[in-house]
C-alpha positions in Angstrom: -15.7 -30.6 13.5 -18.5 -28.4 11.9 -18.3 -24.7 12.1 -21.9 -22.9 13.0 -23.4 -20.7 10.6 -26.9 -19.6 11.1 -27.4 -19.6 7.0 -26.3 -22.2 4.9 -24.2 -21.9 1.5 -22.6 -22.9 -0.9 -18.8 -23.9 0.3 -15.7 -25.5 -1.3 -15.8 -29.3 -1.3 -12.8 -29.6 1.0 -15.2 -27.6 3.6 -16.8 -29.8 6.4 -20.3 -30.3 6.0 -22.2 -27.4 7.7 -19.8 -25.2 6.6 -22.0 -22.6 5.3 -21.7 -18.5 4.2 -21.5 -15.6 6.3 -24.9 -14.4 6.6 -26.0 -11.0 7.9 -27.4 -12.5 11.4 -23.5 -14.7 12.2 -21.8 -13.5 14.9 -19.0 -11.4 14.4 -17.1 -13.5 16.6 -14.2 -16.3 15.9 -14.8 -20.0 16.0 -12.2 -22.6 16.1 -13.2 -26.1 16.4 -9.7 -27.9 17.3 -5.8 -27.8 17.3 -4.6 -25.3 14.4 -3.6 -26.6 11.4 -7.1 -28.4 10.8 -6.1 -31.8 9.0 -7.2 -30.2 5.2 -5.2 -26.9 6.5 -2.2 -29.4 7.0 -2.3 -31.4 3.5 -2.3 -28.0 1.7 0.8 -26.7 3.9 2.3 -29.8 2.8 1.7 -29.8 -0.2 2.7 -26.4 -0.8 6.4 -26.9 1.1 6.6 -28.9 -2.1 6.1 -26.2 -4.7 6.1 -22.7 -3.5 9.1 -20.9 -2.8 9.9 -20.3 0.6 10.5 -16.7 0.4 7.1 -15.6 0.8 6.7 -14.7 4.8 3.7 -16.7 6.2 4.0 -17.2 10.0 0.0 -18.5 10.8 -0.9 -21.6 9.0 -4.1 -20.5 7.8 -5.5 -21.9 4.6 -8.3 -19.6 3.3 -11.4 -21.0 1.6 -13.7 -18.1 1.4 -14.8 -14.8 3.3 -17.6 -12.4 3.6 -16.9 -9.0 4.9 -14.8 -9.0 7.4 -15.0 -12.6 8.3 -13.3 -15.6 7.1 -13.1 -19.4 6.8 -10.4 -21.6 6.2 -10.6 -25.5 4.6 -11.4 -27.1 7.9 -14.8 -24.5 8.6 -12.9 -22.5 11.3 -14.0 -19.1 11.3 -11.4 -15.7 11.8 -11.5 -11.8 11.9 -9.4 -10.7 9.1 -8.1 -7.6 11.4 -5.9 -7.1 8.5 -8.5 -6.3 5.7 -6.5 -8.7 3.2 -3.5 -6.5 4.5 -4.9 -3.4 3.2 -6.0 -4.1 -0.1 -10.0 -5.3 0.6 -11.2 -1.6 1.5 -14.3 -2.8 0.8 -14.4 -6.4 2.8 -14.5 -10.0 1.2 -16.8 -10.7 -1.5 -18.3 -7.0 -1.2 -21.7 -8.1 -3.5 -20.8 -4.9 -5.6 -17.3 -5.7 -6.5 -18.4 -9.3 -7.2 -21.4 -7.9 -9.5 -18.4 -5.8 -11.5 -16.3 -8.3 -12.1 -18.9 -10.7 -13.2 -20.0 -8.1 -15.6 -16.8 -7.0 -16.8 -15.3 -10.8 -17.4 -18.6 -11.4 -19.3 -17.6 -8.9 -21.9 -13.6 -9.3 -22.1 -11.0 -10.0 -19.6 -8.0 -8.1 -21.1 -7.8 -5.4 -23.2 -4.2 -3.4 -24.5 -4.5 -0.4 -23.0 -0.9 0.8 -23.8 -2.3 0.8 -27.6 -6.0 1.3 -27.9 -8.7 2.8 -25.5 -10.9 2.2 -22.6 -14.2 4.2 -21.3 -13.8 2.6 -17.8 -10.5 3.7 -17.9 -11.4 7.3 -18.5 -13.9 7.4 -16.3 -11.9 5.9 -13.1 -8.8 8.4 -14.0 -11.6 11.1 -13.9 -12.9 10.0 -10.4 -9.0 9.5 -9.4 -8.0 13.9 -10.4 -11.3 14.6 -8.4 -10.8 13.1 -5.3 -7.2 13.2 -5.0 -5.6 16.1 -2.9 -4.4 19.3 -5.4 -5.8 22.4 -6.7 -4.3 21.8 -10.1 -4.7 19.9 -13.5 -3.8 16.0 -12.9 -3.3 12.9 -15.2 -3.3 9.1 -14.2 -0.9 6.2 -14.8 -1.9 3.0 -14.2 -0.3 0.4 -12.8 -0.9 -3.8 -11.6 0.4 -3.0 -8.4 2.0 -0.8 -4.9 5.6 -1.7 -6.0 4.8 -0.4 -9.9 3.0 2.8 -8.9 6.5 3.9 -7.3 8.7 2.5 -10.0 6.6 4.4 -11.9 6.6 7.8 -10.3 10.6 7.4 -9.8 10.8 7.2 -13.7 8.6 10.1 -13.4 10.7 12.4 -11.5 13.7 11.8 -13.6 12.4 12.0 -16.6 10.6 15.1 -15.8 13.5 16.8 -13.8 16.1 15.3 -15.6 18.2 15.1 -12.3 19.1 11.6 -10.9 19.0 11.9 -6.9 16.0 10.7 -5.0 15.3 11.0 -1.2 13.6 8.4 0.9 12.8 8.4 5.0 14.3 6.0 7.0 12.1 3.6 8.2 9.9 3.8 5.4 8.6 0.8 3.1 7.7 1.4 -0.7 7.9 -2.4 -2.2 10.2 -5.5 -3.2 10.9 -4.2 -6.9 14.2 -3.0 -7.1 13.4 0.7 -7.3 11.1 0.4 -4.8 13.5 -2.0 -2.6 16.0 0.7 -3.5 13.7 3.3 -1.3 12.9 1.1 1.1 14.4 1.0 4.8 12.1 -0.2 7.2 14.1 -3.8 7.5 17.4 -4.5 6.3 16.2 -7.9 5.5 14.1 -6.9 2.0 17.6 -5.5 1.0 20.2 -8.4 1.7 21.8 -10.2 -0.7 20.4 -7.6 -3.5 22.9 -5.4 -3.3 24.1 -3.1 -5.5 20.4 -1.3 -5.5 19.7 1.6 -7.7 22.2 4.2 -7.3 21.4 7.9 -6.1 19.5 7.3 -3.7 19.4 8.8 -0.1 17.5 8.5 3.1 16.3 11.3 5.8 15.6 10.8 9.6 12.0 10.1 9.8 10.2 11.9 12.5 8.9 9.4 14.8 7.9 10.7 18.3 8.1 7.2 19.9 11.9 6.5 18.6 12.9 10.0 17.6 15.9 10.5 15.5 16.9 13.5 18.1 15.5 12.8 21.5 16.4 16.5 22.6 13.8 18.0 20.1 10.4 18.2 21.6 7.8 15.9 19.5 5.8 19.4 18.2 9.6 20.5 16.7 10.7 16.8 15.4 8.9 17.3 12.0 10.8 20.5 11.3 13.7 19.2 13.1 14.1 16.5 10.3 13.6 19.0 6.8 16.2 21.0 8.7 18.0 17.7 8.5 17.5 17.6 4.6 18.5 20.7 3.9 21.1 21.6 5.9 23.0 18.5 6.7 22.4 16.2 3.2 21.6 19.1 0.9 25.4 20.4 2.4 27.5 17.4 2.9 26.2 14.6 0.6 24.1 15.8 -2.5 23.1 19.3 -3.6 19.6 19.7 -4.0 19.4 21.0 -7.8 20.7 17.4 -8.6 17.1 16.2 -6.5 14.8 14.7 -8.5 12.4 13.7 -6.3 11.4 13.2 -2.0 9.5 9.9 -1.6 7.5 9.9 1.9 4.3 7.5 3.2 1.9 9.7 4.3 1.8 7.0 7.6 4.5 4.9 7.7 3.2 1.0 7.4 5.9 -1.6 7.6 8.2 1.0 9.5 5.7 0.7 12.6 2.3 2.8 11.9 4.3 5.6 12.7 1.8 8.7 12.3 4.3 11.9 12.0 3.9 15.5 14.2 1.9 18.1 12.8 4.5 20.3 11.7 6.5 17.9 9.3 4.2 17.8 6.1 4.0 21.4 6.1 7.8 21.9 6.4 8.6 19.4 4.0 6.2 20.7 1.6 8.1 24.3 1.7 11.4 22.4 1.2 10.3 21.3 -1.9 8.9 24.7 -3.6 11.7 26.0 -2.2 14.4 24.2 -4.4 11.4 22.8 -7.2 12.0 19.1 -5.8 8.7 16.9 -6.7 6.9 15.7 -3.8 5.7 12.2 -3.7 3.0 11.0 -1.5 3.0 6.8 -1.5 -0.3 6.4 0.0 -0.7 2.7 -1.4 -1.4 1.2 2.6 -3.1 4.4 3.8 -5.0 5.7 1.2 -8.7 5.1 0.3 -9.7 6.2 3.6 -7.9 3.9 6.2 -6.8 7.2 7.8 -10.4 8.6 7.8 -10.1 10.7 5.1 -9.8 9.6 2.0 -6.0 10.0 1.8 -3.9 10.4 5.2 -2.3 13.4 3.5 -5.4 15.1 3.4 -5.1 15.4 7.7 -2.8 18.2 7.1 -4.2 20.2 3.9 -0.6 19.3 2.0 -0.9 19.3 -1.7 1.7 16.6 -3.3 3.1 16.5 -6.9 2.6 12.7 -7.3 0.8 10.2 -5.6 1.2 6.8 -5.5 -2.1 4.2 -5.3 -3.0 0.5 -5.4 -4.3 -1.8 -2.8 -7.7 -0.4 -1.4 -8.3 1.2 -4.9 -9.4 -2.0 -6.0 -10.7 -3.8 -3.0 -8.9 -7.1 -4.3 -8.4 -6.8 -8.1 -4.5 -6.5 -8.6 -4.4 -2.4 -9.9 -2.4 0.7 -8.9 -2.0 4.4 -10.2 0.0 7.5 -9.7 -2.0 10.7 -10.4 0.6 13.3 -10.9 0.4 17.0 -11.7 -0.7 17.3 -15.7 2.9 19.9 -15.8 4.4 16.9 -14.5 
């Protein structure tokens, strides 16, 4: 079985022969040269039964040996569509020749360097680029983080430090990582929350408004985004918490895991006054759909809302493990 590739390269030597690179005149197309797992595909999978723990989620048994854009090829030379972009995180495509080039660069001067003690230009500079194209009208400052899950931990121990008040506010439906913060804000399966209970305590969740399973089916879809603040405030902010002990609303600007779920028009606004109204930070996780996945740069940018925090990683990278919040410099 030999995959066809119209320019030859250098490949892994569990590839078949012929196996060669992605080059810029391949076909865009799949090609699959047999029954799936291909026999190198299937000593790995075996192999890794032995070893890896069986909690990570893979359903396809595809065993990657390189990619180019948005192509790749697994051990055996078949070649795929990655339709999921390295699920999010490769804004840029496989082996982008100007990511490559950086990290060559970069490894060839040091690999790691403490910056939680010393300094870092690159550092400065990306935390410069990340206030200016980041949506706000207002001072900013930059954490970084290694990942999605540690840019929310971090913005949660943001709010309540900065608030002092211990209540935080998720959307049902929504997904915001595995760590137990994060898992802690998360609600878009009960499955990433069984057997892990306790989670972290003062935490609540809100109807999210989807129009395709709305949370009140006699509110017209152009309403359901107000519909739901009115929720907030005068349903939990009444019966379950008061909102001067809210530290915090966490909300995806698109909901990922919870179904792609693109809210109505009139819910960022009206969320957005809920929170000046009582001083509650807003905080925009936009680690699937920012670095223009939506379009524009960050989904929240579709409707001109302005939040406190935001939370970054995947696609800021294109495939180096990194995150950030970039927070209001008050904050």
């Amino acid at each position: 079985m030999v995959m066809q590739s119209d320019a030859p390269g250098k490949v892994s030597p569990n590839t078949p022969a012929g196996a060669g690179e992605h080059s810029q005149d391949a076909p865009y197309t799949p090609d699959i040269h047999g029954p799936l797992p291909g026999p190198n595909a299937q000593q790995v999978l075996d192999r890794d039964d032995v070893v890896i723990s069986p909690s990570y989620t893979r359903s396809y048994p595809f065993v990657m040996d390189h990619g180019k854009g948005c192509m790749v090829w697994d051990v055996d030379g078949n070649r795929y569509i990655d339709f999921t972009a390295g699920v999010a995180v490769l804004a840029t495509g496989h082996a982008h020749p100007d990511v490559v080039r950086a990290i060559q660069e970069q490894a060839e001067k040091f690999v790691h360097m403490a910056g939680t003690d010393f300094y870092l230009p690159n550092a400065v500079e990306l935390a410069e680029t990340l206030c200016r194209i980041t949506p706000g009208s207002f001072d900013k400052q930059v954490f970084f983080t290694n990942s999605g899950t540690e840019s929310i931990e971090a913005a949660m121990k943001l709010c309540r430090y900065h608030t002092g008040k211990p209540v935080l506010i998720a959307f049902l439906g929504g997904f915001h990582g595995r760590t137990y913060g994060s898992m802690s804000l998360s609600s878009s399966k009960y499955l990433h929350r069984t057997r892990y209970q306790p989670l972290v305590a003062g935490i609540y969740h809100a109807p999210f408004p989807n129009p395709y399973r709305s949370p009140f089916p006699n509110v017209p879809n152009e309403k359901l985004g107000q519909a739901c603040v009115d929720y907030i405030e005068k349903t939990m902010f009444r019966h379950l918490v008061s909102p001067h002990e809210v530290g915090g609303i966490f909300v995806e600007a698109i909901q990922g895991e919870g179904g792609y779920v693109v809210p109505p028009d009139d819910f960022y606004p009206a969320l957005r006054a809920l929170c000046d109204r009582y001083e509650i930070p807003l905080v925009v996780d936009e680690v699937q759909s920012g670095f223009g996945r939506s379009g524009k740069m960050f989904a929240i940018e579709h409707w001109g809302v302005e939040p406190d925090i935001i939370c970054l990683a995947k696609g800021i990278a294109s495939g180096v493990p990194m995150g950030a919040i970039v927070a209001r410099k008050s904050i």
